[in-house]
C-alpha positions as CSV (number, residue, x, y, z in Angstrom):
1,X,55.7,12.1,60.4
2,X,58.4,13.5,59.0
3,X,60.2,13.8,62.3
4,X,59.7,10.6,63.6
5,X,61.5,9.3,60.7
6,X,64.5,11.5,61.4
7,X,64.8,10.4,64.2
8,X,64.1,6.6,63.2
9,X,67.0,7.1,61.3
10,X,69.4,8.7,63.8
11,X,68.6,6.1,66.5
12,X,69.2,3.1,64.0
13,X,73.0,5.4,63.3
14,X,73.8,5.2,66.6
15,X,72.6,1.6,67.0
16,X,74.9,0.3,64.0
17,X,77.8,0.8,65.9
18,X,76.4,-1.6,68.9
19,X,78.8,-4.6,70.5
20,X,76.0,-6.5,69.9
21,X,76.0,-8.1,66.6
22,X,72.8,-8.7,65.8
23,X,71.4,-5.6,66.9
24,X,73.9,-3.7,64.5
25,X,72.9,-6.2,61.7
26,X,68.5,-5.5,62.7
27,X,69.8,-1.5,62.9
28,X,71.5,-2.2,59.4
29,X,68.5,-3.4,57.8
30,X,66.3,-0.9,59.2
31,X,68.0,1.6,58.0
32,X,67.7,0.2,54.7
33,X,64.1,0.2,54.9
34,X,63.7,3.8,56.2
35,X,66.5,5.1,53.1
36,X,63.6,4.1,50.7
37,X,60.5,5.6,52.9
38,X,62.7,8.6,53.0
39,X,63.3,8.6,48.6
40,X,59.5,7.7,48.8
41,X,58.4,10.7,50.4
């Protein structure tokens, strides 16, 4: 699972930088959420 989150984590990068503002804002929050999975595991 380990990976998947990796790469959770480097899609969500590359999606902060988006035109689009609210998909850099959902990509912002996200990786939010995965930070902590990551400090969890």
């Amino acid at each position: 699972m380990g990976g998947q989150l990796q790469r959770a984590i480097a899609l969500s990068e590359i999606l902060r930088n988006h035109p689009h503002s609210q998909i850099n804002t959902w990509a912002n929050k996200i990786l939010a959420v995965l930070s902590k999975e990551i400090s969890r595991a």
